[in-house]
KOLFI-144326 format. One record per residue: residue in three letters; x, y, z of N, C-alpha, C in turn. Coordinates in steps of 0.1 Angstrom, whole numbers, padded with zeros to 4 digits, always signed. Example, Ala and Ser with C-alpha at 12.3 -4.5 7.8 and 13.67 -1.06 7.14 Angstrom:
// KOLFI-144326
ala+0132-0057+0078+0123-0045+0078+0132-0033+0078ser+0128-0022+0071+0137-0011+0071+0129+0000+0079
This chain:
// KOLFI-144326
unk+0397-0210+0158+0407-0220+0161+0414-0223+0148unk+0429-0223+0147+0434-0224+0135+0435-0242+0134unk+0437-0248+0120+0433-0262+0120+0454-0260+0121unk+0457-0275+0128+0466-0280+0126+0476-0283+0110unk+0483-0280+0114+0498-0287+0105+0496-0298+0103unk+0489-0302+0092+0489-0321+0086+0504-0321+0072unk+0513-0323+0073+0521-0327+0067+0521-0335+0052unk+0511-0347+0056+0507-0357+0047+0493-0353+0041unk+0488-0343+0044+0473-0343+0037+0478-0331+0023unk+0469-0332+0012+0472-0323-0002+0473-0309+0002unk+0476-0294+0000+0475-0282+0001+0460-0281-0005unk+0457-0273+0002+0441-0265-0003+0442-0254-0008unk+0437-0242-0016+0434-0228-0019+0428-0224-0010unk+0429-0210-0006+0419-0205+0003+0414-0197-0008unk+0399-0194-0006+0393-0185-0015+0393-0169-0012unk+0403-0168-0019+0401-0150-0014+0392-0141-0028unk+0388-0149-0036+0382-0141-0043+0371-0128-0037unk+0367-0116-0045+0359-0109-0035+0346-0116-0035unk+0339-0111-0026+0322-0118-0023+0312-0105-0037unk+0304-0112-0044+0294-0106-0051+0286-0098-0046unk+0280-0088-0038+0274-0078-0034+0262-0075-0046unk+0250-0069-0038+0240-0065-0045+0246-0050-0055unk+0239-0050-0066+0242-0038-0075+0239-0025-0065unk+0246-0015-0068+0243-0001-0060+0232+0007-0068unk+0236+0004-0082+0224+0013-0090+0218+0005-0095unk+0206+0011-0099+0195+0011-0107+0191+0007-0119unk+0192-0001-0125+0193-0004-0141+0179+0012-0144unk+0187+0018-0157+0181+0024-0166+0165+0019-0170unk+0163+0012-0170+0148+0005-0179+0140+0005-0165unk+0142+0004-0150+0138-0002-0143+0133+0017-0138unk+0145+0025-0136+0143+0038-0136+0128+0044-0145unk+0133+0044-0155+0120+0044-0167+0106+0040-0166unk+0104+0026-0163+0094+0017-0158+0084+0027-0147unk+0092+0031-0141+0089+0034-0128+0082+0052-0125unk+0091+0057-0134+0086+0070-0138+0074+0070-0150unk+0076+0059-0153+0061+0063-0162+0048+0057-0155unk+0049+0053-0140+0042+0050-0130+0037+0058-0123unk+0050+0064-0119+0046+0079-0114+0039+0088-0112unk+0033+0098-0125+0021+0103-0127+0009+0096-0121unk+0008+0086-0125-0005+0078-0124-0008+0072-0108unk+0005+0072-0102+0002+0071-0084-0005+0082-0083unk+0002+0096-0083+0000+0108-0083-0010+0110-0083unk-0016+0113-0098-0030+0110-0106-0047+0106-0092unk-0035+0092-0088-0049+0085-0080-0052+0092-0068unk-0037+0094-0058-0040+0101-0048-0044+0111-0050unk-0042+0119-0050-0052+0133-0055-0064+0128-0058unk-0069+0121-0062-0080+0120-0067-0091+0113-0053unk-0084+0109-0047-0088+0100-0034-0088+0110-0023unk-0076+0120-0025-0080+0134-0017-0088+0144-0017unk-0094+0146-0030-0101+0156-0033-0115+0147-0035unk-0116+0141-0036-0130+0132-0037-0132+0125-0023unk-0125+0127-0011-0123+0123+0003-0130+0140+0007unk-0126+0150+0001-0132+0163+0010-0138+0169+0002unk-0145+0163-0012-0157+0170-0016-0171+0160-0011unk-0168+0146-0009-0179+0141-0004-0181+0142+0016unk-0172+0143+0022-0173+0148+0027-0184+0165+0036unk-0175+0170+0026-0187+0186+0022-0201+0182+0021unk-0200+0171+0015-0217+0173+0007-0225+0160+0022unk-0216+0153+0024-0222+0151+0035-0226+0154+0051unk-0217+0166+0052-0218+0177+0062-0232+0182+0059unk-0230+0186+0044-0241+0199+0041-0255+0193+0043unk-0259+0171+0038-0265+0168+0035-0271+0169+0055unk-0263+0165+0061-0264+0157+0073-0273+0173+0082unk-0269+0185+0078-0271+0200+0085-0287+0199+0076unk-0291+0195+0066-0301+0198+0056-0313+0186+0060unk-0308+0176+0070-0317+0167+0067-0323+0164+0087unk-0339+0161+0084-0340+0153+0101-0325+0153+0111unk-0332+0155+0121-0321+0150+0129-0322+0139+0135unk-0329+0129+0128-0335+0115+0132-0330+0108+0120unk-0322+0113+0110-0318+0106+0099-0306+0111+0098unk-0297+0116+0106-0284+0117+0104-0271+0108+0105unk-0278+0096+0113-0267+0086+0114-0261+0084+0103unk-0269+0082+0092-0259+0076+0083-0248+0085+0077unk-0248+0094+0083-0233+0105+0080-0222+0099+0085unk-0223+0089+0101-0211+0081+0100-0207+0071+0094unk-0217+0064+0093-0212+0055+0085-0204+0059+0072unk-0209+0065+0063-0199+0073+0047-0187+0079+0057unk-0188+0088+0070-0174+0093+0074-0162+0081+0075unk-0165+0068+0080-0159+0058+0080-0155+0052+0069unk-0164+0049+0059-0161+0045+0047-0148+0051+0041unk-0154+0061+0042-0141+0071+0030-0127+0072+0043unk-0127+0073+0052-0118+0069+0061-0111+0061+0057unk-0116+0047+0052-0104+0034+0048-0100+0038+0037unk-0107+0051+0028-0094+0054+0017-0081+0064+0021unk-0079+0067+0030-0071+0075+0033-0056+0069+0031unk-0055+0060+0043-0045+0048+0043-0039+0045+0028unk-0046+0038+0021-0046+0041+0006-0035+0050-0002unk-0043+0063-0003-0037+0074-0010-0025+0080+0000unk-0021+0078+0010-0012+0082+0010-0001+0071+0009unk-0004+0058+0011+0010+0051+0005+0008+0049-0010unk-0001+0056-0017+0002+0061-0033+0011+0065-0036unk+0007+0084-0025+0016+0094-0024+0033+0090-0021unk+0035+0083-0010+0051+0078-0005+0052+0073-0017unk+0047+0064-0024+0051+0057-0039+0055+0063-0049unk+0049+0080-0053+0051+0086-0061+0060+0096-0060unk+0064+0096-0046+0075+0107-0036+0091+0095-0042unk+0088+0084-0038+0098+0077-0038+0105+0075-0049unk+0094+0079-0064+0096+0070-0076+0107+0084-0082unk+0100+0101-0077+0110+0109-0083+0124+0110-0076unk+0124+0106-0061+0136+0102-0059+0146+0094-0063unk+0144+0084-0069+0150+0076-0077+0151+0082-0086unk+0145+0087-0095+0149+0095-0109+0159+0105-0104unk+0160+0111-0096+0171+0121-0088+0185+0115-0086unk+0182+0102-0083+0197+0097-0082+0193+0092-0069unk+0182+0084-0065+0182+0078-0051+0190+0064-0050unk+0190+0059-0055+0193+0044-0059+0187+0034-0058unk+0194+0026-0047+0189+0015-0046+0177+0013-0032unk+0186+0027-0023+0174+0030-0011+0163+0033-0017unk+0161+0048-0028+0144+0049-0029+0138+0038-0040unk+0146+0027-0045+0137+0018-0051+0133+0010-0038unk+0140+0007-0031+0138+0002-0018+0122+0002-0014unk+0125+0017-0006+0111+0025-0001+0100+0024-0009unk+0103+0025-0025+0090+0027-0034+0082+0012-0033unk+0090+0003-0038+0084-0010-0031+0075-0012-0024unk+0084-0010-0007+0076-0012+0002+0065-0005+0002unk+0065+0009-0003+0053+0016+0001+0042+0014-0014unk+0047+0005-0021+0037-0002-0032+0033-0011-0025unk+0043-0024-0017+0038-0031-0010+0023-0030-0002unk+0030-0022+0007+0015-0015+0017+0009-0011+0016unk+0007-0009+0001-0005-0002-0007-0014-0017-0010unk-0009-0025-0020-0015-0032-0022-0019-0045-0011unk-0012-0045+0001-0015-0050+0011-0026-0046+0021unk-0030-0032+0022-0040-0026+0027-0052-0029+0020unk-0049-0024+0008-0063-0025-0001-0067-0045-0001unk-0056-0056-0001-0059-0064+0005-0072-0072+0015unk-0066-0060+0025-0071-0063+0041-0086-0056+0039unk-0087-0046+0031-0101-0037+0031-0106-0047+0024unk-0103-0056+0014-0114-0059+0006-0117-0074+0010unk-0110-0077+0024-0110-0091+0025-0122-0087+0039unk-0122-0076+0046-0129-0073+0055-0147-0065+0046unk-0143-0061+0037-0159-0053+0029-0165-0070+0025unk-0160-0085+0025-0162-0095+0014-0168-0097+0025unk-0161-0101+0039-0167-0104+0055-0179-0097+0057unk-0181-0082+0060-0194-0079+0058-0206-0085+0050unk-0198-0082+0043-0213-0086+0028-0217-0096+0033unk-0208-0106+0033-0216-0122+0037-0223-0120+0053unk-0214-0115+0063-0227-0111+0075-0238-0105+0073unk-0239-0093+0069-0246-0086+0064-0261-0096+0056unk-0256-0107+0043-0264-0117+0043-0271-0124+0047unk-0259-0130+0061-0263-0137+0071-0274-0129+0083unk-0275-0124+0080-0283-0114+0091-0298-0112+0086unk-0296-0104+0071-0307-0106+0062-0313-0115+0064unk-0306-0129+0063-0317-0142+0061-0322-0142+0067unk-0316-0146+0080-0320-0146+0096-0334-0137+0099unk-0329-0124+0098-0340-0118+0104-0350-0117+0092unk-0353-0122+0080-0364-0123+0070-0371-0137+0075unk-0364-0148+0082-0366-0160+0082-0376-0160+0096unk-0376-0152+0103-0385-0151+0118-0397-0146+0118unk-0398-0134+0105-0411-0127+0104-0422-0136+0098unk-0419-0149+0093-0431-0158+0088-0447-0154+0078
């Protein structure tokens, strides 16, 4: 709705200056920062991968080697190392993301690298807020059942 013709009121400016927008690139140092990160995402996942299917191995081999009245506990460690998976691969997207920005991704793969740093340290969060829950049930249980045998 356009405002009225006031005759007697002061003239105003309209602001046509342009609007400030977020930067498109990357600051140089932040580039840098990030690639010397790099490796060392890399570094981990791999490390979380190959140590996810060598203990695995050994607990196939252990679980074929032992009673078959003592094999449960092969799921439980298959589970365990299961919650590192999640993990290493939002390492990996972090490490994927970080050379794309050195490529010339910009402001999207700083974007993505973030997030998938985010969700990294947000998972490992949730795992270690759920292994602290255990422990203390796991306590709670202990006492309990040590407390009935008299």
């Amino acid at each position: 709705m356009a405002t009225p013709y006031e005759p007697y009121k002061a003239p105003t400016a309209v602001d046509t200056a342009p609007v400030a927008s977020a930067p498109t690139s990357v600051p140089y140092a932040v580039v840098e920062l990030l690639g010397q990160t790099r490796p060392w995402a890399k570094l981990m996942a791999v490390l979380v991968f190959v140590s996810f299917g060598l203990t695995l191995l050994v607990a196939v081999g252990v679980s074929l080697a032992s009673d078959p009245g003592t094999r449960s506990s092969f799921w439980p460690l298959i589970v365990h190392l299961a919650f590192l998976v999640p993990a290493a691969v939002f390492l990996w997207k972090f490490a994927d993301d970080i050379r794309r920005l050195q490529g010339g991704g910009g402001q999207a793969a700083l974007e993505s690298a973030l997030r998938n740093q985010k969700s990294f340290w947000k998972y490992l969060g949730i795992v270690a807020c759920g292994m602290i829950a255990l422990f203390f049930l796991g306590l709670v249980l202990g006492f309990l059942s040590g407390r009935g045998g008299g």
